[in-house]
Short mmCIF file of the C-alpha atoms (twelve columns), coordinates in Angstrom:
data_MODEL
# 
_entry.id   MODEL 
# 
loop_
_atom_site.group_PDB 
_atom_site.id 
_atom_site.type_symbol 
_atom_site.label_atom_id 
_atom_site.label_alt_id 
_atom_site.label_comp_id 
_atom_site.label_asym_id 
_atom_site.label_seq_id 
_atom_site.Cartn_x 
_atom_site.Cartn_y 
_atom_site.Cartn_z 
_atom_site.pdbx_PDB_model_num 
ATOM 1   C CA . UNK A 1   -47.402 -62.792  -10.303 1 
ATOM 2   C CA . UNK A 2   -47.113 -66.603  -10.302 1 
ATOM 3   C CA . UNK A 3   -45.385 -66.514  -13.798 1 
ATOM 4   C CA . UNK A 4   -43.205 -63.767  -12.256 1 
ATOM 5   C CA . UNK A 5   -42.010 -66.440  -9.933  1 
ATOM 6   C CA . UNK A 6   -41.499 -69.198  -12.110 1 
ATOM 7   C CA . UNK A 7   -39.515 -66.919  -14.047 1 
ATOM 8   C CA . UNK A 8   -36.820 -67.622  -11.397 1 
ATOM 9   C CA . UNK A 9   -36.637 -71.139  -11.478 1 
ATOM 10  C CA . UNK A 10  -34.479 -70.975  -14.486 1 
ATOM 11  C CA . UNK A 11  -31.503 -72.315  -12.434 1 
ATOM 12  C CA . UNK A 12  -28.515 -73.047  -14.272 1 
ATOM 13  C CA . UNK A 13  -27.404 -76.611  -13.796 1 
ATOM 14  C CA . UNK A 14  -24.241 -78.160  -14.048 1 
ATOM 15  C CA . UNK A 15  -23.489 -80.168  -17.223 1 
ATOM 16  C CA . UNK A 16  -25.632 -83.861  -16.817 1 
ATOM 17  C CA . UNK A 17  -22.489 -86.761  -16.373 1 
ATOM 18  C CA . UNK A 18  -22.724 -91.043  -16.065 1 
ATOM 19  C CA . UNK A 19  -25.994 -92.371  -17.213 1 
ATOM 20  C CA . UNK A 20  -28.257 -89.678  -18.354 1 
ATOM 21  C CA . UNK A 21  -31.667 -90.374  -19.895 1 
ATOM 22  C CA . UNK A 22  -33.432 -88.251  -22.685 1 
ATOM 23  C CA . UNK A 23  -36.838 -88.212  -24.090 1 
ATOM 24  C CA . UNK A 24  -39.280 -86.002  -24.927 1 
ATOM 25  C CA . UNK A 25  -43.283 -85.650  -24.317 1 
ATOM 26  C CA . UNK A 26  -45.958 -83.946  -26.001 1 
ATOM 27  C CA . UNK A 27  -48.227 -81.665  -23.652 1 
ATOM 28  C CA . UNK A 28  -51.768 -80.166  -24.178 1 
ATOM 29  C CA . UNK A 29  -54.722 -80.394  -26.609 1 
ATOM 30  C CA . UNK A 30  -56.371 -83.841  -27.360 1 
ATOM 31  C CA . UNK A 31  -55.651 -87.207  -28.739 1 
ATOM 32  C CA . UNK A 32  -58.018 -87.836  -31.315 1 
ATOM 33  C CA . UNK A 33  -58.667 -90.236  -33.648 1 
ATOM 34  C CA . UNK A 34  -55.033 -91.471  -33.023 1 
ATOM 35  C CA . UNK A 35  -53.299 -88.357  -33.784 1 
ATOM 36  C CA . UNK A 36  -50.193 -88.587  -31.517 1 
ATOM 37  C CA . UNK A 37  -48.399 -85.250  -31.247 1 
ATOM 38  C CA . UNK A 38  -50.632 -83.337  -33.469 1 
ATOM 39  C CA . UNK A 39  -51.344 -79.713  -32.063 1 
ATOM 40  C CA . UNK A 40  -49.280 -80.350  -29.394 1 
ATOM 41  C CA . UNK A 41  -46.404 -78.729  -27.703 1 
ATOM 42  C CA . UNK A 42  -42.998 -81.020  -27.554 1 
ATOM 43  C CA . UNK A 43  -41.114 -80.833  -24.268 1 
ATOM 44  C CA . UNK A 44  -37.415 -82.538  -24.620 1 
ATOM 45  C CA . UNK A 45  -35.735 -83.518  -21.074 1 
ATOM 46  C CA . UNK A 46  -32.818 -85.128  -19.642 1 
ATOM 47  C CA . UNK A 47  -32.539 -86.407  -16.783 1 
ATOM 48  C CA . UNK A 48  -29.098 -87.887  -14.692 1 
ATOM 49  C CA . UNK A 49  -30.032 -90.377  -12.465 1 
ATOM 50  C CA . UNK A 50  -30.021 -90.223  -8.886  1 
ATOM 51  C CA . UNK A 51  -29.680 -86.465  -10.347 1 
ATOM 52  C CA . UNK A 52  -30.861 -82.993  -11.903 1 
ATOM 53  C CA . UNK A 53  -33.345 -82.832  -14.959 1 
ATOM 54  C CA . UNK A 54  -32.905 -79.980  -17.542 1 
ATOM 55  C CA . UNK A 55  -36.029 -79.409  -19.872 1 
ATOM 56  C CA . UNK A 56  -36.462 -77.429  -22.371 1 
ATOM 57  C CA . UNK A 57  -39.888 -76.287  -24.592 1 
ATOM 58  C CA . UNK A 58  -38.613 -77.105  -28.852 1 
ATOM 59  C CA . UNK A 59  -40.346 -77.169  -32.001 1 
ATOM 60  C CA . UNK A 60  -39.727 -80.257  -33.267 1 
ATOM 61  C CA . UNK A 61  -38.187 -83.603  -32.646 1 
ATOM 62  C CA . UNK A 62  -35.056 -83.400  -35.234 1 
ATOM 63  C CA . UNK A 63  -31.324 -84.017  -35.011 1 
ATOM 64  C CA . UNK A 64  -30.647 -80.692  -35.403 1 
ATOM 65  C CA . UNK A 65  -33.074 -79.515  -32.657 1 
ATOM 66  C CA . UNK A 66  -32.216 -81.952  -29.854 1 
ATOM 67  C CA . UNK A 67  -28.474 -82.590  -30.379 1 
ATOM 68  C CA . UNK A 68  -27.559 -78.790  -29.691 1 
ATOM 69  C CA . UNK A 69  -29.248 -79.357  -26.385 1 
ATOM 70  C CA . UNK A 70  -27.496 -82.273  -25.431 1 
ATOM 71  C CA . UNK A 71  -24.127 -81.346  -26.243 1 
ATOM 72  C CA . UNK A 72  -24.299 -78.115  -24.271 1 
ATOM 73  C CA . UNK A 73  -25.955 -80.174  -21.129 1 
ATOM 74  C CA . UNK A 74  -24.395 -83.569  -20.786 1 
ATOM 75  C CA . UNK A 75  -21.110 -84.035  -20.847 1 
ATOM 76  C CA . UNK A 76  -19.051 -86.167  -23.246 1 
ATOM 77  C CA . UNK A 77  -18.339 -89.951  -22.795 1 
ATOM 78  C CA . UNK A 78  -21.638 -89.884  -20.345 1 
ATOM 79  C CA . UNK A 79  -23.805 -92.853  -20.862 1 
ATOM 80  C CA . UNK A 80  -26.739 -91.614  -22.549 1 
ATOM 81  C CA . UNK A 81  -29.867 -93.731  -22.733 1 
ATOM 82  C CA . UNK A 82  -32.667 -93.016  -24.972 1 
ATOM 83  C CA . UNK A 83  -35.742 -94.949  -26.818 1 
ATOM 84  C CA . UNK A 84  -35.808 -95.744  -30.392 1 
ATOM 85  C CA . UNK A 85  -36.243 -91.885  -32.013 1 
ATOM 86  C CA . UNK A 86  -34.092 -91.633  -34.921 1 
ATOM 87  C CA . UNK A 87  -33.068 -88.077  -33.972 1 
ATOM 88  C CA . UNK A 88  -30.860 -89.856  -31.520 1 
ATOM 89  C CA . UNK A 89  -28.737 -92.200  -33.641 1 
ATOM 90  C CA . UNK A 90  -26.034 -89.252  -34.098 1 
ATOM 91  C CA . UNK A 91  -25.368 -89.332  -30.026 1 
ATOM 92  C CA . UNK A 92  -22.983 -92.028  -30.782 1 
ATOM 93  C CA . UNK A 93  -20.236 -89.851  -31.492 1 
ATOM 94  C CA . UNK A 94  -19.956 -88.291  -28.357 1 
ATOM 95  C CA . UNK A 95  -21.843 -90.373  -25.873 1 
ATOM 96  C CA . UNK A 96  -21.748 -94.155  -25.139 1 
ATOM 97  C CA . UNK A 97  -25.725 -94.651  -26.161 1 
ATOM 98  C CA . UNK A 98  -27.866 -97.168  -25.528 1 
ATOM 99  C CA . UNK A 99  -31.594 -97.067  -26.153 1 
ATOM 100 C CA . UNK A 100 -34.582 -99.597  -25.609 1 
ATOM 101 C CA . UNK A 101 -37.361 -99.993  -28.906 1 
ATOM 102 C CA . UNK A 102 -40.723 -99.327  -27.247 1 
ATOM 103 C CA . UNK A 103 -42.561 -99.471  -30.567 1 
ATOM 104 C CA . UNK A 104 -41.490 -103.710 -30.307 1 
ATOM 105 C CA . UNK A 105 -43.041 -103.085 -26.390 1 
ATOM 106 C CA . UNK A 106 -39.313 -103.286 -25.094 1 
ATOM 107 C CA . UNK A 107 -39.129 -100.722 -21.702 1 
ATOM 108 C CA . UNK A 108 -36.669 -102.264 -19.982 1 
ATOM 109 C CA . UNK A 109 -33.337 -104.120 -20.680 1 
ATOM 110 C CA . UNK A 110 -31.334 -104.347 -17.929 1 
ATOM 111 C CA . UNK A 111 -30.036 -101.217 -16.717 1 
ATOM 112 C CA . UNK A 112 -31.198 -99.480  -20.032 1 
ATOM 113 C CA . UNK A 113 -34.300 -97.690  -19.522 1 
ATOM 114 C CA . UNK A 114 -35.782 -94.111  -19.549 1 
ATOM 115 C CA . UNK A 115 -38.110 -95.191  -16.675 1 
ATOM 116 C CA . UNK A 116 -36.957 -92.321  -14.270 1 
ATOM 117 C CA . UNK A 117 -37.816 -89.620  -17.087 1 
ATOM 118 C CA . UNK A 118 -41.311 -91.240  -17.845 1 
ATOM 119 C CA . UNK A 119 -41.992 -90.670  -13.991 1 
ATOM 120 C CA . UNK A 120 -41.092 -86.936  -14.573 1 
ATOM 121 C CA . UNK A 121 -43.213 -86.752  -17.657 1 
ATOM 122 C CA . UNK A 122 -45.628 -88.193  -15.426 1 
ATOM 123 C CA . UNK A 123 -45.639 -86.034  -12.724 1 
ATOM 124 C CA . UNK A 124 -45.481 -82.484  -15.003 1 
ATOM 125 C CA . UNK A 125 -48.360 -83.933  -16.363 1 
ATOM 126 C CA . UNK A 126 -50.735 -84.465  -13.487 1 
ATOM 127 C CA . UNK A 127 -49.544 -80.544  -12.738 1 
ATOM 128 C CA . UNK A 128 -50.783 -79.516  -16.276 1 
ATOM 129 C CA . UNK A 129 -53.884 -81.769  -15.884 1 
ATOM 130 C CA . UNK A 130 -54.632 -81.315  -11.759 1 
ATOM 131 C CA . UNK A 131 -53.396 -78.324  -10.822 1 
ATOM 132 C CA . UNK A 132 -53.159 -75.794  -13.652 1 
ATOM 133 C CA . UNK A 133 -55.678 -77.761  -16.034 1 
ATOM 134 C CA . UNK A 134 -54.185 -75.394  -19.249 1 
ATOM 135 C CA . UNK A 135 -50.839 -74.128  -19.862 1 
ATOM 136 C CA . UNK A 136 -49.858 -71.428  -22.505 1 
ATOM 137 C CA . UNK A 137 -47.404 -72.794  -25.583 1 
ATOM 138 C CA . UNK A 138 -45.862 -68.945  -25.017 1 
ATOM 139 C CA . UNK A 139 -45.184 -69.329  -21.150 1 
ATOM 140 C CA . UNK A 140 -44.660 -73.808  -21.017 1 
ATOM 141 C CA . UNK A 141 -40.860 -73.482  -20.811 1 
ATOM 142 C CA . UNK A 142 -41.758 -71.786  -17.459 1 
ATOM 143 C CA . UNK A 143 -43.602 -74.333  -16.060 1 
ATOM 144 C CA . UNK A 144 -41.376 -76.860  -16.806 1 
ATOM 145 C CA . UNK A 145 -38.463 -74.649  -15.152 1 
ATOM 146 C CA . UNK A 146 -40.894 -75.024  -12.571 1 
ATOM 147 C CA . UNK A 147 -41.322 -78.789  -12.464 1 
ATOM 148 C CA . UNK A 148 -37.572 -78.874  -12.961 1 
ATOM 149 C CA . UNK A 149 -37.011 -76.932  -9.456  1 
ATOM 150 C CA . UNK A 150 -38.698 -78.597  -7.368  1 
ATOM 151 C CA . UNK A 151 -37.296 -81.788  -8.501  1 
ATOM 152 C CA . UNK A 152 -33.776 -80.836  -8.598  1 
ATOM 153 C CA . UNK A 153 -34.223 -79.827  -4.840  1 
ATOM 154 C CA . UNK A 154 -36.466 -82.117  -4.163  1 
ATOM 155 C CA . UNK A 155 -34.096 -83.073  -0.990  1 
ATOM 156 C CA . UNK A 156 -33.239 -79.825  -0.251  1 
ATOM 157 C CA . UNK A 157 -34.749 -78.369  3.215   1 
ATOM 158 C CA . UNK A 158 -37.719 -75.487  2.599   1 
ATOM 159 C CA . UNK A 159 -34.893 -73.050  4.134   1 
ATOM 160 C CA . UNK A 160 -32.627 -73.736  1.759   1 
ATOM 161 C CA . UNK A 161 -35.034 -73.967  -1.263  1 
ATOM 162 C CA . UNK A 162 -36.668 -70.654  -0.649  1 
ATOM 163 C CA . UNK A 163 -32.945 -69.083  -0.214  1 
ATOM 164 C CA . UNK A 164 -31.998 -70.823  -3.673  1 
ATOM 165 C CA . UNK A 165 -35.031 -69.218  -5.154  1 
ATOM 166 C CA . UNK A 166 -34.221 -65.995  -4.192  1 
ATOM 167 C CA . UNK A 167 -30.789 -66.489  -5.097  1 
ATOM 168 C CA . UNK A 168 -32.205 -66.767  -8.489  1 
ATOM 169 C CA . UNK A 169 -34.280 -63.798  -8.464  1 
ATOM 170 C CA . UNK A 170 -32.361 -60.877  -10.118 1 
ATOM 171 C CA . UNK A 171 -34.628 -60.859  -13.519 1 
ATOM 172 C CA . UNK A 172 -37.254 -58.402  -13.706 1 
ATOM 173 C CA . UNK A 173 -40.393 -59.650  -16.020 1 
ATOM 174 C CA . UNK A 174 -42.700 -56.827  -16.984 1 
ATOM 175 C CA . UNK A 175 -46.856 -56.964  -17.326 1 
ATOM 176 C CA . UNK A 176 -46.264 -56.188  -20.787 1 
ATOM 177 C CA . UNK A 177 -43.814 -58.753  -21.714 1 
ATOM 178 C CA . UNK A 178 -46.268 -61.107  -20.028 1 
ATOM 179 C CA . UNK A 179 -49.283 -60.561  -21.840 1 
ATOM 180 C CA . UNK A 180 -47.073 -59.738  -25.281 1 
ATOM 181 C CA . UNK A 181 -47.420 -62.402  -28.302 1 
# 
């Protein structure tokens, strides 16, 4: 039932605009032995500030996987600000992009920073760690639809987030395509 639910907080969002920050994460299994990402699931946001986040669940950290993304959710001549991932070097043609080098321990520089996307990293993770303890690689874009939701209306009133929701709720998600691999 509870996946049933989250599968309505797919919201649409407008198209990201002015300073926009992008990064992704890696969620679930263990760092060992300095592995990084390895057997881990890759989560790429972006995040406006003072705005909405849009996340989405890919396979891999490329050009060619994130730049499809961005182009379809921020909107040209925005300000995007990013870290030091190579994958983002191509942004310049579209975007005014700025990025800080945290390998060289730089997080801030002036108003560049991805601070405000590290706190929403930080938060989905405490969910996946305190509340749900394990999430499925099949069903993680819908908990990070979640996560998205309740921070995009964050400021909403529970009225009005409960009548969004159900606004939202016109797809029907069988048992079977549920528990399908």
């Amino acid at each position: 039932m509870l996946h049933r639910i989250r599968n309505c907080f797919n919201i649409p969002s407008e198209p990201l605009n002015n300073e926009v920050e992008l990064d992704e994460t890696f969620i679930g299994g263990k760092m060992e032995n300095g592995q990084g990402g390895k057997g881990k699931m890759i989560v790429f946001g972006m995040k406006e500030r003072g705005g909405n986040f849009i996340g989405k669940v890919v396979e891999n950290r490329k050009s060619e996987t994130l730049t499809p993304h961005i182009t379809q959710n921020v909107n040209p001549n925005s300000d995007i600000i990013t870290d030091e991932l190579l994958s983002y070097k191509s942004l310049r043609k579209w975007y005014n992009h700025f990025s800080v080098n945290h390998r060289q321990k730089e997080y801030v520089r002036g108003n560049v920073h991805t601070n405000n996307l590290e706190s929403f990293w930080s938060i989905l993770k405490r969910g996946y760690v305190g509340i749900y303890h394990w999430m499925s690689g099949k069903h993680l874009f819908r908990y990070v639809n979640e996560f998205g939701f309740r921070h995009n209306t964050k400021n909403h009133t529970g009225e009005d987030r409960f009548n969004y929701f159900f606004d939202n709720f016109t797809q029907r998600l069988r048992y079977r395509e549920l528990i399908s691999c």
